[in-house]
Structures are given as structure tokens and as C-alpha cells.
N, C-alpha and C positions, 0 to 999 in steps of 0.2 A: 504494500500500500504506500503510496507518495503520500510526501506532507502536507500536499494540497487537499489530497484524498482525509486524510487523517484530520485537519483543522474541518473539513465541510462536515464531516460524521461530530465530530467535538459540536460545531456548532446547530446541527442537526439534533445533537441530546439536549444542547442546554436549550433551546427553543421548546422542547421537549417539555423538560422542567418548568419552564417559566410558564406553560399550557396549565402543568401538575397544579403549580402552585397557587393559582388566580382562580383556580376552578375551587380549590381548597377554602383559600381565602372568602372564597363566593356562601360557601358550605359556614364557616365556622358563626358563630353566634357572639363570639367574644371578640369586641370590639379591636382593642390590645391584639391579639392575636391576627385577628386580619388585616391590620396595620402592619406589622412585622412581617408575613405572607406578602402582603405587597411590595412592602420594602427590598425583600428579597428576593423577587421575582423583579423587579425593574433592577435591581445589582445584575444578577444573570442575564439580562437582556440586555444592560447596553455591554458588559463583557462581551458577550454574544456576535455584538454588531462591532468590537474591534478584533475578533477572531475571525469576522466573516472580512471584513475591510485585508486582514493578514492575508487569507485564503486567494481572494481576487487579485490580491498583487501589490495591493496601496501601502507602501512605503511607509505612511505616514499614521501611526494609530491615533485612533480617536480619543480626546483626552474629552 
């Protein structure tokens, strides 16, 4: 598997998780908690979208 191969599967699971967790967050009744669920589903998604930026070739990751 190439690294290009390797970063689209990475950013393929964390898109994944970030589905997991927003659906979770959707589900939980405890305010706190799906405050935190989102918190942590938007961390993995912009991760995500400097993994995918890696992946296509851009030089420049997203800060």
C-alpha cells in the first residue's frame, strides 16, 4: 500500500468516527457530554481535512 493509499484509508476512518460521534452526541441526553462528543468530532475532522490536504499533495497543512 503507498502513503497516499495509507493517508486516504486514515482519512477515510477518521471521517468515519466523526459520523460515530455526532450520531452519539445526537443520542446522548447529557448536555456536558454532547458538548464534549462534538468537541471531539470537529478535532477529528479538521485533523481529517489536513490528512486529506497531505494525501492530494498540498504542501502546505492547514493550521
Amino acid at each position: 500500500m503507498s502513503d497516499s493509499d495509507e493517508l486516504r484509508s486514515r482519512v477515510q476512518q477518521m471521517r468515519a468516527k466523526v459520523k460515530d460521534l455526532k450520531a452519539e452526541a445526537e443520542r446522548t441526553t447529557d448536555p456536558e457530554e454532547r458538548r464534549r462528543l462534538k468537541e471531539k468530532a470537529r478535532q477529528i475532522e479538521s485533523e481529517s481535512e489536513q490528512v486529506s490536504g497531505m494525501a492530494s499533495g498540498d504542501i502546505y497543512p492547514m493550521e
